[in-house]
C-alpha positions as CSV (number, residue, x, y, z in Angstrom):
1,X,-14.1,3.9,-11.4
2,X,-10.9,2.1,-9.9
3,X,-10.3,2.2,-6.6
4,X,-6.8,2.6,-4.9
5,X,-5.4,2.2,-1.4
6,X,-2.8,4.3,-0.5
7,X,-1.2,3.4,2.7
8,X,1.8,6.0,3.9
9,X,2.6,7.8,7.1
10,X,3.5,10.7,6.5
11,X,0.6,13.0,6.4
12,X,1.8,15.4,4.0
13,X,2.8,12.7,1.1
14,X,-1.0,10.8,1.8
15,X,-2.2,14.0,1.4
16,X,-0.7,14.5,-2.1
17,X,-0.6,11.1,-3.5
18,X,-4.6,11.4,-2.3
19,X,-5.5,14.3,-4.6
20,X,-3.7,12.9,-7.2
21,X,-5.1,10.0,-7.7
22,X,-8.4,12.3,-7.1
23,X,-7.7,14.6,-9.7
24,X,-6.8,11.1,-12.2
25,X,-10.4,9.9,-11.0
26,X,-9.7,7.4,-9.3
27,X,-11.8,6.3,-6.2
28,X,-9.1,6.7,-3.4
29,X,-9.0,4.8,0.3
30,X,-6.1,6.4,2.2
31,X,-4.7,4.9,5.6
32,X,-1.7,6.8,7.8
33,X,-2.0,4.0,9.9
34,X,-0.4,0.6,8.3
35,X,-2.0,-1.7,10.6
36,X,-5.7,-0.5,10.5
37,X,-5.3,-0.6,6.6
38,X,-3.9,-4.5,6.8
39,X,-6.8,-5.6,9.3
40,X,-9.6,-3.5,7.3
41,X,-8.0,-5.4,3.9
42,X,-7.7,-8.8,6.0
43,X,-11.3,-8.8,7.3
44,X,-12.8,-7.4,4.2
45,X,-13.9,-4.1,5.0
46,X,-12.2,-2.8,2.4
47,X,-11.6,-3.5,-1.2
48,X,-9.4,-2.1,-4.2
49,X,-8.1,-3.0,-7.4
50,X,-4.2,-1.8,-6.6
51,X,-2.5,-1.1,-2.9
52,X,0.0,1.6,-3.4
53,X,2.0,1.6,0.0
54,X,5.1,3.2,2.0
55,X,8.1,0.3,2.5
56,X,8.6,2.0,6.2
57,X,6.2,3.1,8.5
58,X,5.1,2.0,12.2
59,X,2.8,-0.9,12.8
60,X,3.4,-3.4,9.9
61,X,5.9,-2.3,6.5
62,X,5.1,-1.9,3.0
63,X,6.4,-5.8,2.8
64,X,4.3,-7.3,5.6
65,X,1.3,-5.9,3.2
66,X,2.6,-7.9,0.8
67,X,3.1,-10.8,2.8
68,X,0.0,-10.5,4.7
69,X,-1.9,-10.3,1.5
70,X,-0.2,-12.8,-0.5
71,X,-0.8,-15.4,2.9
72,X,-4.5,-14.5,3.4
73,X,-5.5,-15.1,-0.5
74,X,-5.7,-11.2,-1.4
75,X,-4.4,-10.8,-4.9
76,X,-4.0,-7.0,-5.4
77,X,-1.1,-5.7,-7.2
78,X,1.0,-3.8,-4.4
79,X,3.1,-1.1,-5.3
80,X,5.8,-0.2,-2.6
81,X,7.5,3.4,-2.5
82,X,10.1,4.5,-0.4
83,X,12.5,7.3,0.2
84,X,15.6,4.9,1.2
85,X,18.0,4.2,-1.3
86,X,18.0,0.8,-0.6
87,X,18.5,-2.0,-3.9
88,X,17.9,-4.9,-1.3
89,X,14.5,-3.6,0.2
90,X,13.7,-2.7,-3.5
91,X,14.9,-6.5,-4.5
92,X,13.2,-8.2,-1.5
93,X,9.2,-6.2,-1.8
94,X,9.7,-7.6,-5.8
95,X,10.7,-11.1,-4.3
96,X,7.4,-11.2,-2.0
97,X,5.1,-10.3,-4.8
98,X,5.2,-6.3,-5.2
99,X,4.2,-5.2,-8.9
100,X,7.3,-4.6,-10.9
């Protein structure tokens, strides 16, 4: 079974993009809190095969996951969502390693 990490804020979108994946049997990690997720993944407490995470939340963005990641040797395909219409936030999480 794979295992996703879904790191977002807001409560009511974890909450959905949780049973989801769920329902898609997938194993599912969920974090509302960006920073615990980034130390857990840093320290290897947890492990996935994809990161599927908010671009902006308190405690550490959607692209400090990916640079954190990509500077500690984790090589997990990160997805980044967002709800700002942004092309250079979009541009710059491909440019540090998002999956595109």
């Amino acid at each position: 079974m794979s295992k996703v990490l879904i790191i977002e804020d807001d409560e009511d979108i974890l909450e959905i993009a949780t049973a989801f994946f769920r329902q898609k049997d997938y194993q599912v990690l969920s974090y509302s809190n960006s920073g615990d997720a980034l130390e857990h993944l840093i320290k290897g407490k947890i492990t996935c095969d994809v990161i599927l995470t908010d671009m902006k939340m308190p405690y550490v963005s959607g692209l400090d996951i990916i640079r954190e990641c990509r500077a500690t040797g984790i090589d997990i395909p990160v997805i980044v969502i967002t709800s700002y219409r942004s092309m250079e936030g979009a541009l710059e999480a491909i440019q540090q390693g998002a999956y595109d």
